[in-house]
FIKOL-52572 format. One record per residue: x, y, z of N, C-alpha, C in turn; residue in three letters. Coordinates in steps of 0.001 Angstrom, whole numbers, padded with zeros to 6 digits, always signed. Layout:
% FIKOL-52572
XYZXYZXYZala ...
//
This chain:
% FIKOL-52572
+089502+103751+078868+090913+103439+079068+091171+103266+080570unk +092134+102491+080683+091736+101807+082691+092512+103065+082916unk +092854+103123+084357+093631+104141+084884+095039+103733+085262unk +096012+104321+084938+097206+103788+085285+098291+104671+086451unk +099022+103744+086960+099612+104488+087805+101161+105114+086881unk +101109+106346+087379+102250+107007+086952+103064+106143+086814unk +103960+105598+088317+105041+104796+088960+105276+103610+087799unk +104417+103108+087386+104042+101701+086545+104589+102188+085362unk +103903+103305+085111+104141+103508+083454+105726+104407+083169unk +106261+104552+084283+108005+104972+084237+108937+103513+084421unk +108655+102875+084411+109400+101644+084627+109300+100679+083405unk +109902+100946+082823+109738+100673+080914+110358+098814+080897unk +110695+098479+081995+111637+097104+082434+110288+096642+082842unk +109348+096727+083707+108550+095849+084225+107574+096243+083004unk +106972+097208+082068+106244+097134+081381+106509+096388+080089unk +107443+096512+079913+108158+094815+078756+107955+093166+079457unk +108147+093548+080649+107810+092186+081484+106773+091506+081485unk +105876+092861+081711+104215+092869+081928+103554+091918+080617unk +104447+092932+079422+103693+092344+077677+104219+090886+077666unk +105718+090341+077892+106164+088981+077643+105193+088126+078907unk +105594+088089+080103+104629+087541+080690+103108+087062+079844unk +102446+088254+079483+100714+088170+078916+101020+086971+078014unk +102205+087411+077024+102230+086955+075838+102163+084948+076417unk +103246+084850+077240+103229+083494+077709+102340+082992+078705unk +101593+083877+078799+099990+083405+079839+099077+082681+078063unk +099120+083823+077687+098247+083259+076502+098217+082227+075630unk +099673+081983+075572+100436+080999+075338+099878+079491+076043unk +100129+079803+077124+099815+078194+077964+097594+078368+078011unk +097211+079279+077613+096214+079136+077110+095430+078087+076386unk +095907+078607+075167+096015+078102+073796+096373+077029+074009unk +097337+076288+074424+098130+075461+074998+096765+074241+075608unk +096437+074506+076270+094947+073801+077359+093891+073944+076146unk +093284+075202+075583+092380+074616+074299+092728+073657+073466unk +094081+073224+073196+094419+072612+072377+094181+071353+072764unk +094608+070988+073888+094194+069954+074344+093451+069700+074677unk +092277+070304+074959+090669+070081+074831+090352+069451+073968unk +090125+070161+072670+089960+069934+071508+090828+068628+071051unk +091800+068423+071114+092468+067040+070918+091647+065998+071494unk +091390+066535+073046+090491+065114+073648+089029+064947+073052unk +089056+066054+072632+087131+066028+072026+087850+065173+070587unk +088373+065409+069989+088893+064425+068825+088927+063668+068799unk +089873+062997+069616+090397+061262+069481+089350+060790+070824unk +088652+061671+071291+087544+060716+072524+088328+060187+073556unk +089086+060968+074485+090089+060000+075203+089756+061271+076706unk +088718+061022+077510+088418+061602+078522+088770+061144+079423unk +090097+062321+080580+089834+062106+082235+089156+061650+082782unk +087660+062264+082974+086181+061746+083969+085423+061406+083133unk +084736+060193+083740+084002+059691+083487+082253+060073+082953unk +082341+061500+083831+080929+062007+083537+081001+063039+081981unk +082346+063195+081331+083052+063779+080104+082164+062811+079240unk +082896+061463+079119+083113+060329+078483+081456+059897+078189unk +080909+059591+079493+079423+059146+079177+078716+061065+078100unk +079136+061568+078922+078532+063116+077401+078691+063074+076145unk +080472+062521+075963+080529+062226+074293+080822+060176+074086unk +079921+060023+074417+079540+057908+073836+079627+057228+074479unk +080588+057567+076256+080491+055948+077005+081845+056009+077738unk +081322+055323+078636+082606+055264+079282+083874+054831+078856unk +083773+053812+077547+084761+053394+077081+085642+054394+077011unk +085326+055322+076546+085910+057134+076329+086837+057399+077329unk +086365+056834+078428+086988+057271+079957+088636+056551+079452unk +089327+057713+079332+090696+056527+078979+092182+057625+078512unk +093075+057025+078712+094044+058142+077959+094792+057708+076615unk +095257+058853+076270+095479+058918+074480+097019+059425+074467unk +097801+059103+073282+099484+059685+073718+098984+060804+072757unk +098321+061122+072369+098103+062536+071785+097834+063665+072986unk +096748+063243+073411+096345+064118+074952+097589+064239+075554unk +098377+062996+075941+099457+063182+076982+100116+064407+076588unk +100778+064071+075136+101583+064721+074997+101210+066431+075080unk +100016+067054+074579+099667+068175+075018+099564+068245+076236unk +099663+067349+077462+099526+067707+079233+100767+067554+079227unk +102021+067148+078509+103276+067168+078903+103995+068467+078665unk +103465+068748+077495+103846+070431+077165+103170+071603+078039unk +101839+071190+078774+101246+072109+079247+102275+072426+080891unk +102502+070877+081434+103442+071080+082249+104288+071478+082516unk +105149+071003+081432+106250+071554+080860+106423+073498+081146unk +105512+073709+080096+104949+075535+080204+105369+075817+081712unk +104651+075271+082819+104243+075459+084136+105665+075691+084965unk +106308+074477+084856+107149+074446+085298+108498+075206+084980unk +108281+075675+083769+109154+076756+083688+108632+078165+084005unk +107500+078459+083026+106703+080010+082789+106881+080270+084399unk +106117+079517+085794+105996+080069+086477+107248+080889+087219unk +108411+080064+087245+109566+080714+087681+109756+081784+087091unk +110192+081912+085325+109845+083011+084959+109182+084372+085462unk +108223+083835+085874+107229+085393+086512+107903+085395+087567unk +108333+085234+088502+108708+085268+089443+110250+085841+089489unk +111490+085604+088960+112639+085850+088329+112105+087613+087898unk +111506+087384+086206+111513+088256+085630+110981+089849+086792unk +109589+089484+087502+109143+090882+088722+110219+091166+089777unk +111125+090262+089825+112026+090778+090927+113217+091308+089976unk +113571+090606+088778+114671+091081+088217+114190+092615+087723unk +112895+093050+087307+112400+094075+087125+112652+095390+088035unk +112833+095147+089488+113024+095543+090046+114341+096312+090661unk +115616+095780+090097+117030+095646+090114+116882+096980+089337unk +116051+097215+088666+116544+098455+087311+117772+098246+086099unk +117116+096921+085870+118555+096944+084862+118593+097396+083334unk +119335+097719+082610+119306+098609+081620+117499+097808+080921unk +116858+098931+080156+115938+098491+079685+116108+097746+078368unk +116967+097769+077775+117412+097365+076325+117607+095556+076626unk +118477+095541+077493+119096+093968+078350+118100+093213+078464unk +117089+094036+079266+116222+093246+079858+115124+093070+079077unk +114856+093822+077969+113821+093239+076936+114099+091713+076289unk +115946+092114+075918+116620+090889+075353+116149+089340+076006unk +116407+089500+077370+116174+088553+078523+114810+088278+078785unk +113621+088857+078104+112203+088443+078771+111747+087911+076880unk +112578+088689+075781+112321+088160+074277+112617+086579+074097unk +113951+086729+074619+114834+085360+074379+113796+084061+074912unk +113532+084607+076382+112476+083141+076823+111256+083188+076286unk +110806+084129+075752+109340+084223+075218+109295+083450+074121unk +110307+083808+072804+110774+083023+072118+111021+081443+072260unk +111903+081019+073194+112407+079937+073584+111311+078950+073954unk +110492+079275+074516+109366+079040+075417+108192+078800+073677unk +107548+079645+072830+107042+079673+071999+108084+078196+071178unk +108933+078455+070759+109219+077729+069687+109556+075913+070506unk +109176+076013+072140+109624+074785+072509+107762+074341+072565unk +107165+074939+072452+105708+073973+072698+105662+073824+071207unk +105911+074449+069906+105514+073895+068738+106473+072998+068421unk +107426+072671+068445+108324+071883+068623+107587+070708+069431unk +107336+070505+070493+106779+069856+071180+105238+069198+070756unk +104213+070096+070195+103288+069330+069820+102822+069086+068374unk +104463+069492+067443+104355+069497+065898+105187+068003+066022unk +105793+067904+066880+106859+066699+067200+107985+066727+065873unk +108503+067942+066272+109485+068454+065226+110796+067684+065838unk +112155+067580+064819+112817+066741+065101+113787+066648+066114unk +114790+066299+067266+114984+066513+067979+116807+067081+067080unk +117393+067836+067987+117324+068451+069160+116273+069961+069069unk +115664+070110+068295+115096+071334+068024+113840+072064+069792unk +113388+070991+070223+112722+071278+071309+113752+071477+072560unk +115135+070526+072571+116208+070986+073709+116712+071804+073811unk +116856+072652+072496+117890+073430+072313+117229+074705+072254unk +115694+074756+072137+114802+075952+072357+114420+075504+074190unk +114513+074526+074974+114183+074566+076522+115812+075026+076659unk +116666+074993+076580+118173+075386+076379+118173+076924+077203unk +117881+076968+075405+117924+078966+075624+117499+079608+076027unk +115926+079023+076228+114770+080066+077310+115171+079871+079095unk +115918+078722+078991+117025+078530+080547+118155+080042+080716unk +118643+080518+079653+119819+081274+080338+119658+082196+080559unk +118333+083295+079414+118149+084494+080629+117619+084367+081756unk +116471+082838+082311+116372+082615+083736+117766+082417+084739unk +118461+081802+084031+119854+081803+085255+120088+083664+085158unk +120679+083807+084541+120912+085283+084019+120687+086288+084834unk +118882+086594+084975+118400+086837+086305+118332+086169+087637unk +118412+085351+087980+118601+084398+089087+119618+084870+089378unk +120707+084943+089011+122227+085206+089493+122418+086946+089882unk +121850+087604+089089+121855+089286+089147+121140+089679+090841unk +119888+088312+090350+118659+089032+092050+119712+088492+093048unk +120506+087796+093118+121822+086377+094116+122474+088335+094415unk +123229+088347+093430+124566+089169+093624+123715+090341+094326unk +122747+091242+094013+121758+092338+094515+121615+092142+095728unk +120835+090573+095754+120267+090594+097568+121031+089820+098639unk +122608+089035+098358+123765+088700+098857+123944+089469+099827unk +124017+090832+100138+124456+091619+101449+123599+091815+102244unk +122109+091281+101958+121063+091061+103160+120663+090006+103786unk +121369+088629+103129+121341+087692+103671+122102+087773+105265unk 
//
């Protein structure tokens, strides 16, 4: 069992953080196998030295299947990372632990149901309205760390 620090394991806000975070690391994981495996499918390789491995350069080429898994993977990026970033500082504020599970569930959720949405190509608005919601506990916190660190500006 690793060793843990006391300090870590009293802070029940960053250790909910800690699990949603993993959960959406693993997430954009899965996310990149998938699209591996898609390109090993339909044969639609980035590099060239891929392409000549599975039949030829013809291979060398892009696919709207691939895209669309690098659009979701981006997608992930460009949100998840703020996320981590938001969520360790909002962690820090001490805000009720109950709230802030709500606020790291909601985008975990939001975030989950917008990549299957996204690469089930489920019907619209179902992918906006899940990038929507995983947006407001990021403002949510954004605005809390604003009002907190406002008198040190």
């Amino acid at each position: 069992r690793a060793a843990r620090s006391p300090k870590m394991m009293e802070n029940k806000v960053f250790l909910s953080f800690t699990f949603y975070s993993t959960i959406l690391i693993l997430k954009m994981y899965v996310v990149a196998i998938i699209t591996g495996q898609v390109r090993l499918r339909k044969k639609a390789f980035a590099n060239p030295e891929d392409a000549l491995r599975n039949g030829g350069l013809q291979f060398c080429r892009e696919d709207p299947d691939v895209e669309r898994c690098l659009r979701a993977h981006r997608n992930d990026m460009e949100n998840i990372f703020p996320f981590l970033f938001l969520g360790a500082i909002y962690s820090l504020l001490d805000p009720s632990p109950a709230v802030a599970r709500i606020h790291f569930l909601i985008f975990c959720m939001g975030r989950i149901i917008h990549t299957i949405a996204y690469l089930l190509r489920l019907r619209a608005p179902t992918r906006s309205v899940a990038y929507g919601v995983a947006q407001l506990p990021c403002f949510s916190m954004a605005l809390q760390i604003l009002l907190a660190t406002t008198p040190y500006w």
